[in-house]
C-alpha positions as CSV (number, residue, x, y, z in Angstrom):
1,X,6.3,-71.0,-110.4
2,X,6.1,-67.0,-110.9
3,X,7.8,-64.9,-108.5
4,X,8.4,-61.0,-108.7
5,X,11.7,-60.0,-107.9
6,X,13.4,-57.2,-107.2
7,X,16.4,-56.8,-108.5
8,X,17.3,-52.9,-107.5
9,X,15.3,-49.8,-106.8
10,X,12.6,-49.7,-109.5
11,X,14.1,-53.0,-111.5
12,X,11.2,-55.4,-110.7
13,X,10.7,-59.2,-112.7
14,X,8.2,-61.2,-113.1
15,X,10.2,-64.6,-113.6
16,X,9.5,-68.4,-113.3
17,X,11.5,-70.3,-110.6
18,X,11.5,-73.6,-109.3
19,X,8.9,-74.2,-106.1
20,X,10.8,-74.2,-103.2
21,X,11.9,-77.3,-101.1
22,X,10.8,-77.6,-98.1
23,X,12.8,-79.3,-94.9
24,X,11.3,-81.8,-92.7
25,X,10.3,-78.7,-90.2
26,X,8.7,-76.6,-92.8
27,X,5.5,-76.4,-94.6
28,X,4.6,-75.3,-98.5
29,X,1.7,-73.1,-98.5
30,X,0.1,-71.9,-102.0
31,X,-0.6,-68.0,-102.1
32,X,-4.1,-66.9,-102.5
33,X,-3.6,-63.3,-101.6
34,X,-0.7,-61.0,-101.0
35,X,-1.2,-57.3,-100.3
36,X,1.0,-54.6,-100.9
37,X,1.9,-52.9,-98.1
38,X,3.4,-48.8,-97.8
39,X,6.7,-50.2,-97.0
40,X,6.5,-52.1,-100.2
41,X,6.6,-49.1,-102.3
42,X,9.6,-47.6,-101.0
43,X,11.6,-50.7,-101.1
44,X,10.7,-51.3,-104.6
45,X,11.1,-48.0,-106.1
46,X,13.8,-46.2,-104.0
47,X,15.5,-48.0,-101.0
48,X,16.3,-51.7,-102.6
49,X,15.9,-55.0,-100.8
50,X,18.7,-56.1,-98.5
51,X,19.7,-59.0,-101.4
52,X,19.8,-58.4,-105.0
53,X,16.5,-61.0,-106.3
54,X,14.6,-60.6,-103.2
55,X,10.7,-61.9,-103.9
56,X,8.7,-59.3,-102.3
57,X,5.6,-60.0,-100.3
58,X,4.7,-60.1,-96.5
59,X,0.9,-59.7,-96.4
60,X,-0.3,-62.8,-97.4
61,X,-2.9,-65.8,-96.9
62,X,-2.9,-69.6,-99.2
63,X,-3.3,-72.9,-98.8
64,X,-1.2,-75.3,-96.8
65,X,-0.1,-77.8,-99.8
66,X,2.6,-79.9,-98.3
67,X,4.1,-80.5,-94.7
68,X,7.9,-81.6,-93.7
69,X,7.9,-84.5,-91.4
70,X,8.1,-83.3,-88.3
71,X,5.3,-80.6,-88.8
72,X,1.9,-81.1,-86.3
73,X,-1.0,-80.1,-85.8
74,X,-1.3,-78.7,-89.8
75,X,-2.1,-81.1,-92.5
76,X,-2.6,-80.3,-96.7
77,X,-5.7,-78.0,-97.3
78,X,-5.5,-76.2,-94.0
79,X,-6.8,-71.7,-94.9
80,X,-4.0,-70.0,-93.0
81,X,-2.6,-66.1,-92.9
82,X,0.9,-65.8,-92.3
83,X,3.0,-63.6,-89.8
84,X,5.8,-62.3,-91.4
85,X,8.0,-62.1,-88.5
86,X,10.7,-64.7,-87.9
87,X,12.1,-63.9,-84.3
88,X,15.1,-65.1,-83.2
89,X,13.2,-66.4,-79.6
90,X,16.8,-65.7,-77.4
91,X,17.0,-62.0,-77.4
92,X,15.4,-60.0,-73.9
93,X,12.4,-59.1,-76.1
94,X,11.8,-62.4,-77.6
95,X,11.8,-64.2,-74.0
96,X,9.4,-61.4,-72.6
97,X,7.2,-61.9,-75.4
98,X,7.7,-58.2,-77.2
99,X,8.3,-60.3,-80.6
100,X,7.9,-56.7,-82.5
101,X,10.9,-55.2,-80.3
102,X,13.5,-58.6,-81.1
103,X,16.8,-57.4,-82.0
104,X,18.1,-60.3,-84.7
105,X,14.8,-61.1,-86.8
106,X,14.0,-62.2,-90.0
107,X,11.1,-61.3,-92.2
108,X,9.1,-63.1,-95.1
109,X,9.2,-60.2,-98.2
110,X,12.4,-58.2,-96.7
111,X,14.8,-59.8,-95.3
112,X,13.6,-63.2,-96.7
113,X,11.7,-64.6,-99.7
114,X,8.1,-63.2,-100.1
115,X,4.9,-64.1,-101.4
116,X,4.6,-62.3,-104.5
117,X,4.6,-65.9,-105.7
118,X,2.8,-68.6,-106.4
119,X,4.0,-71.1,-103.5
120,X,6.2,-69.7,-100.5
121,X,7.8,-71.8,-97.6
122,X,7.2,-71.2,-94.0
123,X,7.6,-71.9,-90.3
124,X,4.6,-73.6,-89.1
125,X,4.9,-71.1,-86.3
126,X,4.6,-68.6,-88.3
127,X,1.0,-70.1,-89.3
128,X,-2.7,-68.7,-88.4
129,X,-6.0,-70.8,-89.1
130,X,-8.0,-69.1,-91.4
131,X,-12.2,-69.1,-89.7
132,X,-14.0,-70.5,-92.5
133,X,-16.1,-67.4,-93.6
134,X,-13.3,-65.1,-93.7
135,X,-11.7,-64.9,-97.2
136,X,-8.2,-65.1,-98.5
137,X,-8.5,-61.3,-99.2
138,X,-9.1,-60.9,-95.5
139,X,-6.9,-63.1,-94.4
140,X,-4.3,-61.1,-96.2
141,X,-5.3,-57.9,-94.5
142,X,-4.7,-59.4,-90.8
143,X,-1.0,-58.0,-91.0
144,X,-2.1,-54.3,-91.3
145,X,-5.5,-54.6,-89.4
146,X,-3.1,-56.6,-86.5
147,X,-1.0,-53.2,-87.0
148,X,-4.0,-51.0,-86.2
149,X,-4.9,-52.5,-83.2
150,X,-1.5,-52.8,-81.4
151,X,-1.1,-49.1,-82.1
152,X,-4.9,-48.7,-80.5
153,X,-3.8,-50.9,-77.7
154,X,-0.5,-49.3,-76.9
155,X,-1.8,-45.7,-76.1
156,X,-5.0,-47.1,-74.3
157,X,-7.7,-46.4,-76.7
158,X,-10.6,-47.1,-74.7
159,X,-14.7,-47.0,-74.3
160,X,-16.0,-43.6,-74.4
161,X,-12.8,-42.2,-76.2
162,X,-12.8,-39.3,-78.8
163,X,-11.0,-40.6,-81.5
164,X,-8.9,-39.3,-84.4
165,X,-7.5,-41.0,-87.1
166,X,-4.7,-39.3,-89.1
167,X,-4.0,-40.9,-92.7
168,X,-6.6,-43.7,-94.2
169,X,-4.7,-46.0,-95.9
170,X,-5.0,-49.5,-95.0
171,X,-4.2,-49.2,-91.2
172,X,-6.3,-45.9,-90.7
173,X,-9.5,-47.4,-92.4
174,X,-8.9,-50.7,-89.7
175,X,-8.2,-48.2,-86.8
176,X,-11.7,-46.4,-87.4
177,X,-13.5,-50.1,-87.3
178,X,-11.3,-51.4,-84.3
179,X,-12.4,-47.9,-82.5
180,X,-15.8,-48.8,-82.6
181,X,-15.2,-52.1,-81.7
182,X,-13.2,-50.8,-78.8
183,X,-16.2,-48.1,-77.5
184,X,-14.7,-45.6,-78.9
185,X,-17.9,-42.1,-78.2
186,X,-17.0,-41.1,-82.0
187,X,-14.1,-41.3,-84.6
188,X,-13.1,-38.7,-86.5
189,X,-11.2,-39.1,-89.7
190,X,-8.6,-37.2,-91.6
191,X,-7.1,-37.6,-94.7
192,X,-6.5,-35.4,-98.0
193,X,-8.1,-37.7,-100.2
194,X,-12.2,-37.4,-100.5
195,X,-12.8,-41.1,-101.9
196,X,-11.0,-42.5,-98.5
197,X,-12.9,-40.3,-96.4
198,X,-16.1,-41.4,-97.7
199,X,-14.8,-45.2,-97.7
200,X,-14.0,-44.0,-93.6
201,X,-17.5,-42.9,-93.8
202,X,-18.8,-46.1,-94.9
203,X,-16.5,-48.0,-91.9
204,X,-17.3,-46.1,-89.1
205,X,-16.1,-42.9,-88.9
206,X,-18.8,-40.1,-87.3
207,X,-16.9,-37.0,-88.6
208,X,-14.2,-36.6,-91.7
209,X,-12.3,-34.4,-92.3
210,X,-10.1,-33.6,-95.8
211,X,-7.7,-31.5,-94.9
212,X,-6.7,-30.5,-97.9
213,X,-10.3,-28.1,-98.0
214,X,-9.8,-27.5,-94.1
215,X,-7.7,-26.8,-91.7
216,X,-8.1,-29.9,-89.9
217,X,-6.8,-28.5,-86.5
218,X,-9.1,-25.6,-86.7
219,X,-12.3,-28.2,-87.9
220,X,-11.4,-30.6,-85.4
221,X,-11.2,-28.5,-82.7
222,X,-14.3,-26.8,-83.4
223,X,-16.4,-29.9,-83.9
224,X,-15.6,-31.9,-80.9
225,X,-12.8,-29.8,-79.3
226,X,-9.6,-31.2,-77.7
227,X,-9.3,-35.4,-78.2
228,X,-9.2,-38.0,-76.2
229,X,-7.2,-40.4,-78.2
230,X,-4.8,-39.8,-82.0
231,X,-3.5,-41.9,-84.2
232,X,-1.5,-41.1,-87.6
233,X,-0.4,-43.7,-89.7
234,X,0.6,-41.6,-92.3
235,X,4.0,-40.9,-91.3
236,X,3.7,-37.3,-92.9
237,X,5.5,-34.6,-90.5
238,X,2.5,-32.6,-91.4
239,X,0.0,-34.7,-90.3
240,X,2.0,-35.6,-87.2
241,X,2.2,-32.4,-85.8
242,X,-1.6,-31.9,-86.6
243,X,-2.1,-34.6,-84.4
244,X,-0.6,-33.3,-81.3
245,X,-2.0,-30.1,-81.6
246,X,-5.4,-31.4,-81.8
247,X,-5.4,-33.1,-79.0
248,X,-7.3,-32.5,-75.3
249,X,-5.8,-32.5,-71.9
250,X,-4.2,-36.3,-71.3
251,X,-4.6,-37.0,-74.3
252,X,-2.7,-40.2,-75.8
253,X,-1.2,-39.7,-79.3
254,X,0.2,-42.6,-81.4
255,X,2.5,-42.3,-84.4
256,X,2.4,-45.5,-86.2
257,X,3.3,-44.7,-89.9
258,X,6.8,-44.6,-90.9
259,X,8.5,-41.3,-91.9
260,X,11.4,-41.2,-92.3
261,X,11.7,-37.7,-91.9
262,X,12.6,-35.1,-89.2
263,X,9.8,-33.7,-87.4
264,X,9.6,-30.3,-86.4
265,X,7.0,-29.5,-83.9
266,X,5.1,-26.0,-84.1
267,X,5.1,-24.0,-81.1
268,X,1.3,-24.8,-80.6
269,X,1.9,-28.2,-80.7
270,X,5.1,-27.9,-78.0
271,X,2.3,-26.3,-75.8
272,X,0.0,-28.7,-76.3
273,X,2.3,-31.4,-75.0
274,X,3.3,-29.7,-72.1
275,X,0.5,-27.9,-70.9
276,X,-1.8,-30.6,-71.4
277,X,0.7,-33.4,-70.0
278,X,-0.2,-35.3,-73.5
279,X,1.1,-39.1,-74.3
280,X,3.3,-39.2,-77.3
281,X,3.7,-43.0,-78.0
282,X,5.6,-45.1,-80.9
283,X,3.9,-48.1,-82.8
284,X,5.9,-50.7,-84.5
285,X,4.8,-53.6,-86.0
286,X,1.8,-56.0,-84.0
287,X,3.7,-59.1,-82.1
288,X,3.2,-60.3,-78.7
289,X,2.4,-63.4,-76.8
290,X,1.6,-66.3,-77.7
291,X,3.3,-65.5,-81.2
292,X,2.3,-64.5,-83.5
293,X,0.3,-62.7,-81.1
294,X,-3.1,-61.4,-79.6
295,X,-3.3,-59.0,-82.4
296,X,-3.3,-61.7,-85.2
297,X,-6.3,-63.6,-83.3
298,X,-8.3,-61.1,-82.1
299,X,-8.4,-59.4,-85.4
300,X,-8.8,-62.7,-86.9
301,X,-11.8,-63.2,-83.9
302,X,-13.0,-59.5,-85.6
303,X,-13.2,-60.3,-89.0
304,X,-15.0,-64.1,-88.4
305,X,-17.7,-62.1,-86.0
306,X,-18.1,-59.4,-88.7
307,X,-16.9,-56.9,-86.7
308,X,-14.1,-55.6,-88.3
309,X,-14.4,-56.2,-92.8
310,X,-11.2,-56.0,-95.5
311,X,-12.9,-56.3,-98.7
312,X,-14.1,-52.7,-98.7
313,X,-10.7,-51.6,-98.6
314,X,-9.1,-53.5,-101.3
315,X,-9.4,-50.9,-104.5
316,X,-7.4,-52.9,-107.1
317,X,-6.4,-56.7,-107.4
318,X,-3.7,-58.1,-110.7
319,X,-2.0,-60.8,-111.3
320,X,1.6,-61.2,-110.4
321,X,2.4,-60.5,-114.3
322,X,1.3,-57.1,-113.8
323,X,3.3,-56.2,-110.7
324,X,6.3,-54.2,-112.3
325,X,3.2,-52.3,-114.4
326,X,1.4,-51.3,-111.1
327,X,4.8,-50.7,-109.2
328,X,5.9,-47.7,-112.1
329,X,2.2,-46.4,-112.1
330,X,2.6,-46.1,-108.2
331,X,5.9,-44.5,-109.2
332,X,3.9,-42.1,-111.3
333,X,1.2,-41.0,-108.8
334,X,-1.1,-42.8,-111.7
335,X,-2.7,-44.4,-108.8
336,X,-5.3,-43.9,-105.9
337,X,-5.3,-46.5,-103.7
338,X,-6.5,-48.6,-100.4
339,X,-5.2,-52.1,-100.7
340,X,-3.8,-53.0,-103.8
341,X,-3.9,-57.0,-103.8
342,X,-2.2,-59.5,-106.2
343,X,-4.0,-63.1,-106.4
344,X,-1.1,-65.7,-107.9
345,X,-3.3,-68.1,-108.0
């Protein structure tokens, strides 16, 4: 089969390996669909995997094709999506069912083999059903749509909210649909590129914002004053501390993309917080109870009801021969991009 593996920052291959074997408590599942995620990019272009010939690949959906021995309730043509998240079940977090919190995981893509591939093996545990009218693309996208609503559930996003979403990559343009779903009075979206506001625009959002033509504390604040709820998944310092400072008195503010970067908060923003006794809450990840997790079915429920779509976002698919191509153009900024998805088979 075709695998893309990374060898070191930047040194990605597109080589032919044998399917894997699976054990008796294991199950073979063809990919279909396998996303690229933002902490993708990073790993293949700067930070490295945590093994030399890591397959990349955690956002993914297939075809169950063969079962171990001792696997139930799945048989050979079961649609699945697949959590990428091996917990180790014994840590504190694990046994209180905070799977995104366990302290000695694994990870399908990172830690683990991916699904940049054409087969993968899994845990059955690790296993979603696919509903019948919602594609392999979708099913794909249930990772970072899962993402957006644990960070909407964690600071309390609620009916009749004022809602601002910071950044509209993947996990922003969910956020804005699983708003509405939510009861969310109006969204509000901010980003710097036009062509995913007016994508927002499409998806839900009331009011958008580029905040490369604005100043998007200045515009928000005018058009609907303080808000109710924020989330950024950007992970830009910038956009972080545009976030507080929009907010209203009690307001909730989520940061769910990853930075890596210090964060410096302007003296506006420092009074925002205090003065208006404002929420600043951490997202990680989307795991609870029963693994892999309310978040994976609910969205799952979402996307069958036609509540919450995927496609829309997807704004290029390849073939897995064409991953170390796409990877440099990312590289490059020769890119603008949603989801970019790569169908192995």
């Amino acid at each position: 089969m075709k695998a893309v593996k990374l060898y070191e920052p930047g040194n990605l291959q597109v080589e032919e390996i044998p399917v894997p074997a699976i054990r008796a408590d294991e199950v073979l599942v063809e990919v279909k669909a396998v996303g690229v995620c933002g902490s993708d990019i990073p790993r293949a272009l700067y930070k490295g995997a945590y093994y030399k010939g890591l397959t990349l690949g955690h956002e993914f959906s297939g075809e169950i094709v063969e079962c171990g021995a001792n696997v139930q309730n799945w048989k050979k043509g079961d649609r699945v999506t697949v959590a990428p998240l091996v917990p180790c079940n014994q840590c504190e977090y694990c046994l209180s069912g905070d799977y995104s919190l366990c302290e000695k995981y694994n990870y399908y893509g990172s830690r683990t083999d991916g699904a940049m591939a054409d087969f993968i093996k899994v845990s059955p545990d690790n296993l979603l059903r696919l509903p019948d009218n919602v594609s392999y693309e979708a099913g794909a996208m249930i990772d970072p749509a899962a993402n957006a609503i644990h960070g909407l559930w964690r600071g309390g996003c609620k009916e009749g909210d004022v809602v601002a979403v910071f950044g509209l990559g993947a996990i922003g343009l969910f956020a804005i649909q699983f708003a509405k779903v939510l009861g969310a009075k109006q969204v509000i979206a901010v980003d710097i590129h036009q062509e995913k506001l007016d994508l927002a625009k499409q998806l839900g959002a009331d009011v958008t914002v580029n905040s490369m033509q604005v100043d998007p504390v200045k515009e928000v604040l005018a058009r609907v004053g303080g808000v109710d709820f924020i989330i950024d998944t950007s992970g830009s310092p910038i956009a972080q501390n545009q976030a507080v400072s929009v907010a209203g008195k009690r307001g909730r503010v989520v940061f769910l993309g990853i930075s890596n970067n210090e964060l410096t908060l302007s003296k506006e923003a420092v009074n925002n917080l205090l003065r208006y006794e404002l929420s600043l809450l951490g997202s990680w990840n989307s795991f609870s109870k029963p693994f892999p997790g309310r978040e994976w079915t609910f969205t799952a429920e979402m996307m069958e009801a036609g509540k919450v779509v995927a496609e829309p976002i997807i704004s290029h698919r390849y073939g897995l021969d064409q991953a170390p191509e796409v990877f440099e153009k990312i590289k490059n900024r020769e890119l603008v991009f949603n989801k970019i998805m790569f169908l192995p088979n």
